[in-house]
N, CA, C and O atoms as a DFTB+ gen file, in Angstrom:
404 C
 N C O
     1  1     -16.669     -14.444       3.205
     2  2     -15.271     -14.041       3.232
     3  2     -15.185     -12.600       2.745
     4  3     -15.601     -12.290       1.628
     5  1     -14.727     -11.852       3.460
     6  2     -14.616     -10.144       3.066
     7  2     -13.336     -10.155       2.114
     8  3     -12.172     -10.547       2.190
     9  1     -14.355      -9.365       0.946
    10  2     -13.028      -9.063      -0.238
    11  2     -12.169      -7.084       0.275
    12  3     -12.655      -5.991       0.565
    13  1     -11.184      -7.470       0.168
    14  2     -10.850      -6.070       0.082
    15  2     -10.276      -5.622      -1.985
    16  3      -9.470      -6.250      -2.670
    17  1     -11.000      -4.513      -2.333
    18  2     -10.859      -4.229      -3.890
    19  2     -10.645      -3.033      -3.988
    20  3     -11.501      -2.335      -3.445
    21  1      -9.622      -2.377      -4.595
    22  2      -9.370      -1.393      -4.836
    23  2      -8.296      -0.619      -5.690
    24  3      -7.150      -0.941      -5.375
    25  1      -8.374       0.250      -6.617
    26  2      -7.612       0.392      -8.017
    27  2      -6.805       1.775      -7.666
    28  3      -7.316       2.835      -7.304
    29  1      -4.982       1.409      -7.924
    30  2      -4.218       2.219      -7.716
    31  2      -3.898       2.916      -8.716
    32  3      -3.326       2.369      -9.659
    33  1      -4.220       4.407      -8.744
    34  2      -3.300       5.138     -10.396
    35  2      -1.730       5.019     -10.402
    36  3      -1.120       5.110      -9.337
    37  1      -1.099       4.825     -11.546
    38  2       0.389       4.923     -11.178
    39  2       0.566       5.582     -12.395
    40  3      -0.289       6.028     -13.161
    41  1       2.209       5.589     -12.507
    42  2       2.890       6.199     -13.533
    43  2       3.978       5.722     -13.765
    44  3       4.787       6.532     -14.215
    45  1       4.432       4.405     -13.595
    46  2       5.067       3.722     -14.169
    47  2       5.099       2.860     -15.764
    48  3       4.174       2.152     -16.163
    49  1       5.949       3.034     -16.263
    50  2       5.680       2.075     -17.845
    51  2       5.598       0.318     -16.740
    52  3       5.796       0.027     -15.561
    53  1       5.222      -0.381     -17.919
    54  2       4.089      -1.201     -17.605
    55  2       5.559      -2.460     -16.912
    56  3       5.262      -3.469     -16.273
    57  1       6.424      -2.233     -17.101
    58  2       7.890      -3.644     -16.929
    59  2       7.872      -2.980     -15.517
    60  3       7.545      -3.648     -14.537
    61  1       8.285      -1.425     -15.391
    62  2       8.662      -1.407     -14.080
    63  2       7.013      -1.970     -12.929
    64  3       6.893      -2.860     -12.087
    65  1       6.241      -1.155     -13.355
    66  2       4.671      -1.878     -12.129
    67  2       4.767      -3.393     -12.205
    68  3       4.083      -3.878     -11.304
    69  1       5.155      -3.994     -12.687
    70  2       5.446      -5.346     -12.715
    71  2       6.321      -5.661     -11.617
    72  3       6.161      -6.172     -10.509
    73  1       7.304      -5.195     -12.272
    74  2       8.853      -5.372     -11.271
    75  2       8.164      -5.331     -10.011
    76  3       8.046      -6.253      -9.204
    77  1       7.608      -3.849      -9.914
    78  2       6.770      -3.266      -8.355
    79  2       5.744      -4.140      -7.582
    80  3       5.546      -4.286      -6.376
    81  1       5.076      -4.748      -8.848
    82  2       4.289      -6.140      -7.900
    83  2       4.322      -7.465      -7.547
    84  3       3.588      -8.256      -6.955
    85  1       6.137      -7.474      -8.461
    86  2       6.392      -8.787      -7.930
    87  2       7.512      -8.855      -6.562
    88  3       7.797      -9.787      -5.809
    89  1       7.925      -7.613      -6.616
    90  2       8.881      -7.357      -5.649
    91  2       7.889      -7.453      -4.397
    92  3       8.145      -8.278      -3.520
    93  1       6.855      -6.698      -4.300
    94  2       5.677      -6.753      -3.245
    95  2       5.240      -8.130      -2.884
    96  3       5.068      -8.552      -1.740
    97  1       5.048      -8.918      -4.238
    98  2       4.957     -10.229      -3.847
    99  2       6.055     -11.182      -2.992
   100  3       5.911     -11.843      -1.964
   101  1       6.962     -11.008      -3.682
   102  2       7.967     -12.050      -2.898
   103  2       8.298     -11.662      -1.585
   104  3       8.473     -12.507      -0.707
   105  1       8.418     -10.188      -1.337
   106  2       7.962      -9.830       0.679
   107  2       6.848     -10.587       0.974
   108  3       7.102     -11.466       1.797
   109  1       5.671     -10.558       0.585
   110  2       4.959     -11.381       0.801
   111  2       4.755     -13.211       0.919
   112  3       3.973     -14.067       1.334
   113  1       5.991     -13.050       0.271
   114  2       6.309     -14.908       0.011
   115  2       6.778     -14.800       1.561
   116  3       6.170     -15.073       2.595
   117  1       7.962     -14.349       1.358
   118  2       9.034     -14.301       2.565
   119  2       8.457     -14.247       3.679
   120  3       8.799     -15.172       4.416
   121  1       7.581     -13.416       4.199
   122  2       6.804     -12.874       5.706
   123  2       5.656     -13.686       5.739
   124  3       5.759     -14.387       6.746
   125  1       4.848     -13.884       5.273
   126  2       3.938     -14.736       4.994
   127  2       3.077     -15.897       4.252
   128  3       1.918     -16.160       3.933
   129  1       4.875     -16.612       4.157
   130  2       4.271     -17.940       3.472
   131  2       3.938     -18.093       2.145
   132  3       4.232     -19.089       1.485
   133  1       3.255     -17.015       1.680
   134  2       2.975     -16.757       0.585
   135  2       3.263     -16.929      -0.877
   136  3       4.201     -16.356      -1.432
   137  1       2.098     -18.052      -1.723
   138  2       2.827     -18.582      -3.125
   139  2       2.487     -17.449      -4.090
   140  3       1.971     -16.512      -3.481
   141  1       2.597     -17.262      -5.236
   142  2       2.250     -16.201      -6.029
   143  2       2.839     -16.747      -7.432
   144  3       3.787     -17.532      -7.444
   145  1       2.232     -16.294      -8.588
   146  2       2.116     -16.706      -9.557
   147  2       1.995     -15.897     -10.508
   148  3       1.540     -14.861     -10.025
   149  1       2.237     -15.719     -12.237
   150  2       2.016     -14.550     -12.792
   151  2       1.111     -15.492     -14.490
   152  3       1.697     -16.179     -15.326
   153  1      -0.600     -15.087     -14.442
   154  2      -1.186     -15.496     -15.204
   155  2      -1.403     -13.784     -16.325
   156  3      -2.158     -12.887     -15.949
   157  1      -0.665     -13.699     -17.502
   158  2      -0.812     -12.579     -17.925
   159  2      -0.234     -11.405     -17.343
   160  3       0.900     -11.188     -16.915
   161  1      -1.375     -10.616     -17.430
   162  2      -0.986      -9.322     -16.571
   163  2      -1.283      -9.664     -14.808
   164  3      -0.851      -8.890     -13.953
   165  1      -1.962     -10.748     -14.493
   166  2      -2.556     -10.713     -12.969
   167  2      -1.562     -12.108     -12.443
   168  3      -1.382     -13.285     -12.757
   169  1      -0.958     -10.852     -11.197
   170  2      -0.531     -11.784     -10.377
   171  2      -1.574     -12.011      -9.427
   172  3      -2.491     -11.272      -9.068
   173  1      -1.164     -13.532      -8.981
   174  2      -2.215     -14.490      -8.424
   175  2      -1.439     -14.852      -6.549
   176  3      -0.322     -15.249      -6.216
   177  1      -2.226     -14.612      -6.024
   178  2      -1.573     -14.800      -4.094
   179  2      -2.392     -15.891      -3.666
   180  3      -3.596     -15.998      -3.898
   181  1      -1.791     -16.570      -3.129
   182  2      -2.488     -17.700      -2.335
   183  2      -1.733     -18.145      -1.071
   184  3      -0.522     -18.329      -1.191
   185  1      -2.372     -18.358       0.253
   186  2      -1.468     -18.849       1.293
   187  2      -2.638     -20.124       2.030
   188  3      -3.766     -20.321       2.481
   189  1      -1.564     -20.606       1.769
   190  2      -1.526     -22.283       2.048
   191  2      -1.813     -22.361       3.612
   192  3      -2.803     -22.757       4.228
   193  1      -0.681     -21.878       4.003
   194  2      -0.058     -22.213       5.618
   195  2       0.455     -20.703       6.165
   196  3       0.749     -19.772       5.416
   197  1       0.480     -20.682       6.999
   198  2       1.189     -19.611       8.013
   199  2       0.125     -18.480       8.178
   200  3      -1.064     -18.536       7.864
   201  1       0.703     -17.604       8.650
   202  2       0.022     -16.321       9.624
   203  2      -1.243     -16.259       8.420
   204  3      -2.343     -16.602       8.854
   205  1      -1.201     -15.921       7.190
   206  2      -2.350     -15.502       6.077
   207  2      -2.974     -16.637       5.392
   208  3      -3.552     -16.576       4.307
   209  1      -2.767     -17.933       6.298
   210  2      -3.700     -18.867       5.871
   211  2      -5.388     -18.543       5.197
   212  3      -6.500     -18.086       5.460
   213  1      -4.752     -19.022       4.413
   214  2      -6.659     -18.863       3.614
   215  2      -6.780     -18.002       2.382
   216  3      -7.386     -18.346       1.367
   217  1      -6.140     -16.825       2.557
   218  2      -5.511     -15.441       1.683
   219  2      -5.510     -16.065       0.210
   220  3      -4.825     -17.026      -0.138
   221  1      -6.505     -15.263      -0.684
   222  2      -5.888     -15.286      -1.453
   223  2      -6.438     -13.884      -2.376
   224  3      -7.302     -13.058      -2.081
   225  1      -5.532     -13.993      -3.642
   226  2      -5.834     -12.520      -3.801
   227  2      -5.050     -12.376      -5.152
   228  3      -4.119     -13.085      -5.536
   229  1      -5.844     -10.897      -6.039
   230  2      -4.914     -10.931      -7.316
   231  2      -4.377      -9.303      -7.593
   232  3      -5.021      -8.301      -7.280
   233  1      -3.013      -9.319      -8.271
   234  2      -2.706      -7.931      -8.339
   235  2      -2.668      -7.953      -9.962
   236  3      -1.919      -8.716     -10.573
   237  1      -3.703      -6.884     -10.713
   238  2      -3.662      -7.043     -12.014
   239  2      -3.060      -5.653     -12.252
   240  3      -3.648      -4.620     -11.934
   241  1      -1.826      -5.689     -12.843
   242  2      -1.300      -4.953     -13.617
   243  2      -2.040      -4.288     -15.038
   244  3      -2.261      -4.916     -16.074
   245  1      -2.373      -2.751     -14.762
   246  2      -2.758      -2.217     -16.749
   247  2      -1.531      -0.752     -16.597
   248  3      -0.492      -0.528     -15.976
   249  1      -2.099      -0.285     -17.222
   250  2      -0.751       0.653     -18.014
   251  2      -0.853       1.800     -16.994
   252  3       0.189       2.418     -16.780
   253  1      -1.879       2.140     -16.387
   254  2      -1.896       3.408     -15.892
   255  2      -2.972       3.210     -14.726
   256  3      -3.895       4.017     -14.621
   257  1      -2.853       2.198     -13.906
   258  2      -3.154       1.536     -12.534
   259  2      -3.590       0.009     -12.306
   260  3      -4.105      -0.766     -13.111
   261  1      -3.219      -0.194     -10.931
   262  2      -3.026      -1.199     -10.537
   263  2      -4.450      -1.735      -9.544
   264  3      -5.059      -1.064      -8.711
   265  1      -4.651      -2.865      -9.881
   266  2      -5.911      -2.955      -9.318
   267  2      -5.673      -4.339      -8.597
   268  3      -5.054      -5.267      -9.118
   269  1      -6.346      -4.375      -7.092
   270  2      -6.034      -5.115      -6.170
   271  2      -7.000      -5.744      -5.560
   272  3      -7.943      -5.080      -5.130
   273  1      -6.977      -6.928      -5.418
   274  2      -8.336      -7.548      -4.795
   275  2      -7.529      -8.717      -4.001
   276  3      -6.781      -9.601      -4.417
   277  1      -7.918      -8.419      -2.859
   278  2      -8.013      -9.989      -1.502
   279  2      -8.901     -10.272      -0.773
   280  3      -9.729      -9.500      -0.292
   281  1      -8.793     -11.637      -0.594
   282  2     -10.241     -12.761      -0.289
   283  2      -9.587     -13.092       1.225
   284  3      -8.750     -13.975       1.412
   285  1     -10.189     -12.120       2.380
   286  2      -9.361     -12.849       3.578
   287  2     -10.446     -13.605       4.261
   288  3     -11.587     -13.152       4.356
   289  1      -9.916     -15.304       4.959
   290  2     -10.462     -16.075       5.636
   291  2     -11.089     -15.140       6.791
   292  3     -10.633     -14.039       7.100
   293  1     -11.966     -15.625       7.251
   294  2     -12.579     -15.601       9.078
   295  2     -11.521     -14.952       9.634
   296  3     -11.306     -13.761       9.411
   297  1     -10.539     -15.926      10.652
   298  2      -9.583     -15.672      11.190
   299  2      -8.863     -13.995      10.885
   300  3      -8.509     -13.365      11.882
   301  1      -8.708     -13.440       9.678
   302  2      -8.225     -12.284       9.560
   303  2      -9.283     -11.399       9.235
   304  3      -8.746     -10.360       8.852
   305  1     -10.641     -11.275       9.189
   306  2     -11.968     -10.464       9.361
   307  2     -11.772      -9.651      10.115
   308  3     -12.350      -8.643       9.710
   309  1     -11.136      -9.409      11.285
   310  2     -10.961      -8.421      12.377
   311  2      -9.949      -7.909      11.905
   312  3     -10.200      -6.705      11.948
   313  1      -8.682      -8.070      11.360
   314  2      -7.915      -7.187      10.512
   315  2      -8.122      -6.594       9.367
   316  3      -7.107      -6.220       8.779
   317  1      -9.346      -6.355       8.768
   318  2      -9.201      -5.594       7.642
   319  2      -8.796      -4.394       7.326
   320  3      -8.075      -4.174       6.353
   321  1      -9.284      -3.379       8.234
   322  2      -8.875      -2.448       8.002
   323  2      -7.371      -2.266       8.253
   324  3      -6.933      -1.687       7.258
   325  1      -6.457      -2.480       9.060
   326  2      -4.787      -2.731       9.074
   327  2      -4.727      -3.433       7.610
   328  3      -4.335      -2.643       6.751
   329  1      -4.973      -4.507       7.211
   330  2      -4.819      -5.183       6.030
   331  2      -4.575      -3.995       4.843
   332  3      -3.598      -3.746       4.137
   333  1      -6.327      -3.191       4.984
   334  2      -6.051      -1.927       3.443
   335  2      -5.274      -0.915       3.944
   336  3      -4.817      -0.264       3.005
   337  1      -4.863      -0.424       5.194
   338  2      -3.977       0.625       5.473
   339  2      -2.261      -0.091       5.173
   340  3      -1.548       0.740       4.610
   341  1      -1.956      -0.665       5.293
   342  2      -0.802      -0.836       4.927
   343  2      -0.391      -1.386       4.152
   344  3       0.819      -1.535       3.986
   345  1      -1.656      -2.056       3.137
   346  2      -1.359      -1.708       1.436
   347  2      -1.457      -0.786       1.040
   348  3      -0.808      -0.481       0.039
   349  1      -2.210      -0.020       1.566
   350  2      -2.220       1.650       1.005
   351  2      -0.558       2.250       0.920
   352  3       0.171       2.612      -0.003
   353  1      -0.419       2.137       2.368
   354  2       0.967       2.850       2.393
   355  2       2.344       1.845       1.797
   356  3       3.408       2.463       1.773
   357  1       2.397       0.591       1.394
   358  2       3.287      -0.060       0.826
   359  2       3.195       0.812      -0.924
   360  3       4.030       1.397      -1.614
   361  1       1.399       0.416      -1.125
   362  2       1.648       1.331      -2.720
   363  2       2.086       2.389      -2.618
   364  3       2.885       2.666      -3.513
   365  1       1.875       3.324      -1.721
   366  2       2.172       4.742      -1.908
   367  2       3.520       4.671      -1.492
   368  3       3.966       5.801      -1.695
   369  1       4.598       3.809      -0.922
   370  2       5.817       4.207      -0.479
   371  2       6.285       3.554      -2.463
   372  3       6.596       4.428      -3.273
   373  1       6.253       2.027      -2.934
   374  2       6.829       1.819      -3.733
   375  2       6.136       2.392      -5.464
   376  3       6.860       2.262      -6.451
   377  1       4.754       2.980      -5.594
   378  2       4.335       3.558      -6.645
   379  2       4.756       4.910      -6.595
   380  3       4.882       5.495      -7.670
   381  1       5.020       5.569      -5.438
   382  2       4.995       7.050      -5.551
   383  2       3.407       7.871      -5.286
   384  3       2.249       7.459      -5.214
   385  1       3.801       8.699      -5.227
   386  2       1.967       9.326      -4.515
   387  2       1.076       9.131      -6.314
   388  3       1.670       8.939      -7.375
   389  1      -0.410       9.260      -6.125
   390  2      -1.373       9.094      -6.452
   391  2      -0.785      10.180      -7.912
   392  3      -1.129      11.347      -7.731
   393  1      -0.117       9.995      -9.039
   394  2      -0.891      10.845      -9.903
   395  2      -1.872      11.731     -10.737
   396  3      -2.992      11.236     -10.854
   397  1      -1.719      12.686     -11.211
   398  2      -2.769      13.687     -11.547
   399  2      -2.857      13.622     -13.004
   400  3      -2.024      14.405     -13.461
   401  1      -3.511      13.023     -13.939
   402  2      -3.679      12.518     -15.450
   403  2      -4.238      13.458     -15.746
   404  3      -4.635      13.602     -16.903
């Protein structure tokens, strides 16, 4: 199963990147079925049923980036790369561009 992993810088205090990854999540509920869960700082994705059957995946919130990992089934193997391009551009539309620390 191909993981996609990869760590976003942000600059948000730590309530709003929250807000930011649960708001991301529940589009994700909505469009794709999608359950989600909040253990700590890491939200937890899992899809049961529908288009992202198999999906699952965690968004761990720290203070000064966001780090992202998904486990996609077979069936979505030929989408990966669409998969990290338009998480790319969802973070970069709702984090704001890449900060300079």
């Amino acid at each position: 199963m191909p993981t996609i992993t990869f760590t976003r810088p942000h600059s948000l205090d730590p309530s709003c990147a929250r807000e930011t990854a649960e708001s991301i999540a529940r589009r994700f509920e909505e469009r794709f079925e999608v359950s989600w869960r909040w253990e700590g700082d890491a939200l937890h994705l899992t899809a049961d049923r529908g288009k992202a059957r198999g999906t699952s995946g965690s968004v761990v919130v720290r203070e000064r980036f966001i780090d992202v990992t998904l486990h996609l089934p077979l069936h979505l193997r030929p989408l990966r790369s669409l998969v990290v391009a338009e998480l790319s551009r969802r973070l970069e539309r709702v984090l704001g561009p890449v900060p300079s620390y």
